[in-house]
C-alpha positions in Angstrom: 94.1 99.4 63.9 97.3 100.5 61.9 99.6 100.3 65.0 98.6 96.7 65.4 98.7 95.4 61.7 102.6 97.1 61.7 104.3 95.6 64.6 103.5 94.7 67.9 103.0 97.2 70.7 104.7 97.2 74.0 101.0 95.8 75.2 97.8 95.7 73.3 95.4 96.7 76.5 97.7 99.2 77.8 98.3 101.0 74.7 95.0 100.9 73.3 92.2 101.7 76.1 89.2 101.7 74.0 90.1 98.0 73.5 90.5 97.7 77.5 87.6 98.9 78.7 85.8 96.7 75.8 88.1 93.4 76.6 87.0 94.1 80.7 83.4 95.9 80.8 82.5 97.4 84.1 79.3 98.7 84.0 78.3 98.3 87.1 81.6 99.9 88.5 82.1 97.4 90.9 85.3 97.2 91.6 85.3 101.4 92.2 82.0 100.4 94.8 83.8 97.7 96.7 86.5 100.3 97.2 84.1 103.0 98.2 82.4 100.4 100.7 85.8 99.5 101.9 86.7 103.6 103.1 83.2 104.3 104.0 83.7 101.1 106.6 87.0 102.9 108.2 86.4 105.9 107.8 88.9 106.9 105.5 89.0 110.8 104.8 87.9 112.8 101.1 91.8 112.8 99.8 92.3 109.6 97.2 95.2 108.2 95.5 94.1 105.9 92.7 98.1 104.3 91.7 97.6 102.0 88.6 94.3 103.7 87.5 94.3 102.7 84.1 91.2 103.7 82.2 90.6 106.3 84.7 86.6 104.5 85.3 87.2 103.4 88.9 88.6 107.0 90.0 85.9 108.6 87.7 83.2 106.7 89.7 84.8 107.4 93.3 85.1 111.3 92.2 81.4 111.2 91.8 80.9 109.5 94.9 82.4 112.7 96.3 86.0 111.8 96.7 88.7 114.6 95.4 90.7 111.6 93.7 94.0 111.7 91.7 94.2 108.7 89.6 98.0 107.9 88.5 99.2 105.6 85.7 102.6 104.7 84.1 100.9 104.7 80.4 100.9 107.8 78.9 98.2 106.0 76.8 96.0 105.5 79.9 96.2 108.8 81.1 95.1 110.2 77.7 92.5 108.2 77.5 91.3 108.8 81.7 91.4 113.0 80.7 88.6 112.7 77.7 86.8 110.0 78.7 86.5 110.0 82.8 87.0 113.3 83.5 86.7 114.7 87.2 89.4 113.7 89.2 93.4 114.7 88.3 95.5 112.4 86.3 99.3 112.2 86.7 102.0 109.7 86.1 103.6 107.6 88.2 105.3 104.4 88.9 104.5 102.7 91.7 108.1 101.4 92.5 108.9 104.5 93.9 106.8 108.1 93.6 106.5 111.2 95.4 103.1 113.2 94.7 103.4 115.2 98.3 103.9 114.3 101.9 100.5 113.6 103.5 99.1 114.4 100.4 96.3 111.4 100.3 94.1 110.1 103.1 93.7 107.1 101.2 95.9 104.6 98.7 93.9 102.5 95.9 95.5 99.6 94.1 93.4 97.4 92.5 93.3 94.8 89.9 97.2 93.5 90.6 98.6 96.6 90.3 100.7 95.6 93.7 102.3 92.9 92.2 104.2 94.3 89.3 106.0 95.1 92.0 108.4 92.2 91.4 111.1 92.3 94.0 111.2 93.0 97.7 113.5 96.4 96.6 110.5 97.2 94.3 107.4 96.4 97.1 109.4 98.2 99.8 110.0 101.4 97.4 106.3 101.1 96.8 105.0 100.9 100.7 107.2 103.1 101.3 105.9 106.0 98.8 102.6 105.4 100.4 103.7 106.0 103.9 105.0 109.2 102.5 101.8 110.0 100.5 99.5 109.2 103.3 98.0 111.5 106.7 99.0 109.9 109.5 95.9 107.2 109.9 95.1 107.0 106.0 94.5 103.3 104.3 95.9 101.8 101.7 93.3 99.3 99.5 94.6 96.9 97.4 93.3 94.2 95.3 95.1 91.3 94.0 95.8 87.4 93.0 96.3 85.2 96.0 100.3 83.7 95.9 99.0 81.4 98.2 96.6 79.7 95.9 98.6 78.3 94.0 100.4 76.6 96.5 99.3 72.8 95.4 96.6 74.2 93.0 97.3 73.8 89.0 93.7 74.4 87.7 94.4 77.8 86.7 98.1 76.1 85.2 96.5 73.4 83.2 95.3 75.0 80.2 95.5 77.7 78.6 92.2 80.4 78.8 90.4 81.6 75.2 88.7 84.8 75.6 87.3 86.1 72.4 85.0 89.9 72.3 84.6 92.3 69.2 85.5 95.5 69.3 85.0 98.1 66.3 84.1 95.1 63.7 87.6 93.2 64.2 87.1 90.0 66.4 89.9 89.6 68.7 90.9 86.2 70.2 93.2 86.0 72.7 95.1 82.8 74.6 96.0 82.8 77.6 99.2 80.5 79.4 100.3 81.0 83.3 102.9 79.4 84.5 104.6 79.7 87.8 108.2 81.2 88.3 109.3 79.8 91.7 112.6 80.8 91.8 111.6 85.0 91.4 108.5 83.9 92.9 106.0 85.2 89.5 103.2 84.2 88.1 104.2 84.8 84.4 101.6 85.3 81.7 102.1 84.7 78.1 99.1 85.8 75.4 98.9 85.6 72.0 96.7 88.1 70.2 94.5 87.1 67.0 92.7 88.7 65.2 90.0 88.1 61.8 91.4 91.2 60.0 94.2 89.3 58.7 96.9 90.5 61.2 99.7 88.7 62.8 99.5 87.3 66.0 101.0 89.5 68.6 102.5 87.5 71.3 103.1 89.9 74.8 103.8 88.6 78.2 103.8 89.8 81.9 104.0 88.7 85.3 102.6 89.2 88.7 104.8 88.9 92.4 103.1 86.0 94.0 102.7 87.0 97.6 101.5 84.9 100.2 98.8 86.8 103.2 101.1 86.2 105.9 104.3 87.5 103.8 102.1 91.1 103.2 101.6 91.2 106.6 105.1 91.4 107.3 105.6 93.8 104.4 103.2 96.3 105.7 103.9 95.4 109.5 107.3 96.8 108.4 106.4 100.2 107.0 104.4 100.9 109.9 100.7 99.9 108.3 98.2 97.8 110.8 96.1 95.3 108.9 92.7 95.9 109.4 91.3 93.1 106.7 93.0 90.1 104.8 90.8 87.9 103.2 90.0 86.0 99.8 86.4 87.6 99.3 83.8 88.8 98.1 85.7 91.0 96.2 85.1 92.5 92.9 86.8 90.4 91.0 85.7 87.5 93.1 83.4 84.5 92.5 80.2 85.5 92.9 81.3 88.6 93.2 80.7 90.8 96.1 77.5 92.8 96.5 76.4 96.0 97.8 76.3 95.3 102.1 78.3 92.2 101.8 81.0 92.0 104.7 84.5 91.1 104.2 85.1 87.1 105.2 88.1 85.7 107.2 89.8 83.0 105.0 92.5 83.5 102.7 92.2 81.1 100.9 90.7 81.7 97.3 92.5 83.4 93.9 92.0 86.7 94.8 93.3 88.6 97.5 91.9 92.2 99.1 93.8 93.8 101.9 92.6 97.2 104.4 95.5 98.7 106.2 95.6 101.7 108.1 99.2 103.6 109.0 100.0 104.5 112.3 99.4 107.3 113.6 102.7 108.5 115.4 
C-alpha cells in the first residue's frame, strides 16, 4: 500500500476501507440487525439517518430490509468506498457535532459503534442531540451504540495491557497494539495503536479517544433536548459478549462495556 510505506495517514481504518471491513468482518450484519430489531420494536417509521456510517454495510443491510436510509460519514474515504461497494441507500457527509440534512427529514437516528462519543465535550454532544432533534419527525428514535463510561469506574482489566490483534489482508500481515488509558480530567478514554506490518514498513502510531459517559449522565443529555428514554442497558448488543441474537430482548442493567440506548422525541 504505497500511502502507508510513505508516511502515516491521518488513520489507517478510516482511510483505507478495504482494510476496515477486513480488520472488523460482519458477515452476519449483526450490528445493522440489532438496529433493525430495535425500530421494528417501537415502531419507528421507513425514513433512516445512519450518522457515522462508515463502510456503508450496516445502511446497505437496513436499505434491503426496506428502509429508505441515508448513511453519513466525515471521511470522504468512507463515503467512496459506501457508493461502489454498498450501494442502495444515499451517502452524504456530515459531522456529527453539528449538521443539518433537513428539518424532520428522518424518522429515525443510527449511531453505532461509538460514533456518539467522538463527541468529546458537552458543546460537541449538545450540538449533536440537537441536530437530531432537528432531523427527526416529531416521535422519531435515535439508536445508538457505545462503550459504557461507567465501566470503568473501578475496572482496569481493559487498562492493564495492551490488546494484539493481528489479520492479513491482500498478502501483508498487519499487527496492531492496542493501549487505553483513561483521561479523567476531559473525561476520555484515549486509544493509542501502533501499526506493524511484515512488508518492511514503519510502524504507524495513530491515536483517538472516546467521551466516557456514564447512563445516568445520557439520560440527562437527552432529557434535555427533549428525547424520552425508552431503553438503557449494557446488553445483548452487537458488540456484546455473547452477543445478542435474533428475538433476544433488551436487559435492564447497565452495567457491562457496552452501552445501547432507544430514545424517542417528544411529540409536541
Amino acid at each position: 500500500m504505497s500511502d502507508f510505506r510513505g508516511g502515516v495517514p491521518a488513520n489507517l481504518l478510516t482511510d483505507h476501507p478495504e482494510l476496515y471491513e477486513a480488520r472488523f468482518p460482519d458477515p452476519e450484519r449483526l450490528a445493522a440487525r440489532w438496529t433493525e430489531d430495535c425500530l421494528r420494536r417501537h415502531g419507528a417509521g421507513p425514513r433512516v439517518l445512519d450518522l457515522g456510517c462508515g463502510t456503508g454495510r450496516d445502511a446497505a443491510a437496513l436499505h434491503r430490509s426496506g428502509r429508505a436510509v441515508t448513511g453519513a460519514d466525515l471521511s470522504e474515504a468512507m463515503l467512496a468506498h459506501a457508493r461502489d461497494r454498498h450501494p442502495g441507500p444515499a451517502y452524504v457527509r456530515a459531522d456529527l457535532h453539528g449538521f443539518d440534512l433537513g428539518h424532520d427529514a428522518f424518522d429515525a437516528v443510527v449511531c453505532l459503534d461509538s460514533s456518539l462519543l467522538y463527541c468529546h465535550t458537552n458543546d460537541q454532544l449538545d450540538g449533536f442531540l440537537a441536530s437530531c432533534r432537528h432531523a427527526l419527525a416529531p416521535g422519531g428514535l435515535l439508536v445508538a451504540e457505545m462503550r459504557n463510561g461507567a465501566y470503568f469506574l473501578g475496572r482496569t482489566d481493559l487498562l492493564d495491557r495492551p490488546a494484539v490483534d493481528e489479520f492479513a489482508w491482500q498478502g501483508t500481515a498487519y499487527r496492531s497494539n492496542t493501549t487505553l488509558t483513561v483521561d479523567r480530567t476531559a473525561q476520555l478514554l484515549r486509544r493509542t495503536r501502533v501499526w506493524t506490518t511484515d512488508d518492511g514498513s514503519p510502524p504507524t502510531e495513530q491515536h483517538s479517544a472516546w467521551r466516557l459517559l456514564f447512563p445516568q449522565e445520557l439520560r440527562r443529555f437527552l432529557a434535555a433536548h427533549d428525547f424520552e428514554v425508552l431503553e438503557l442497558h449494557d446488553g445483548p448488543g452487537p458488540r456484546t459478549e455473547p452477543p445478542w441474537r435474533q428475538g433476544e430482548l433488551p436487559g435492564n442493567t447497565t452495567d457491562g462495556d457496552r452501552l445501547h440506548v432507544v430514545a424517542r422525541l417528544h411529540t409536541p
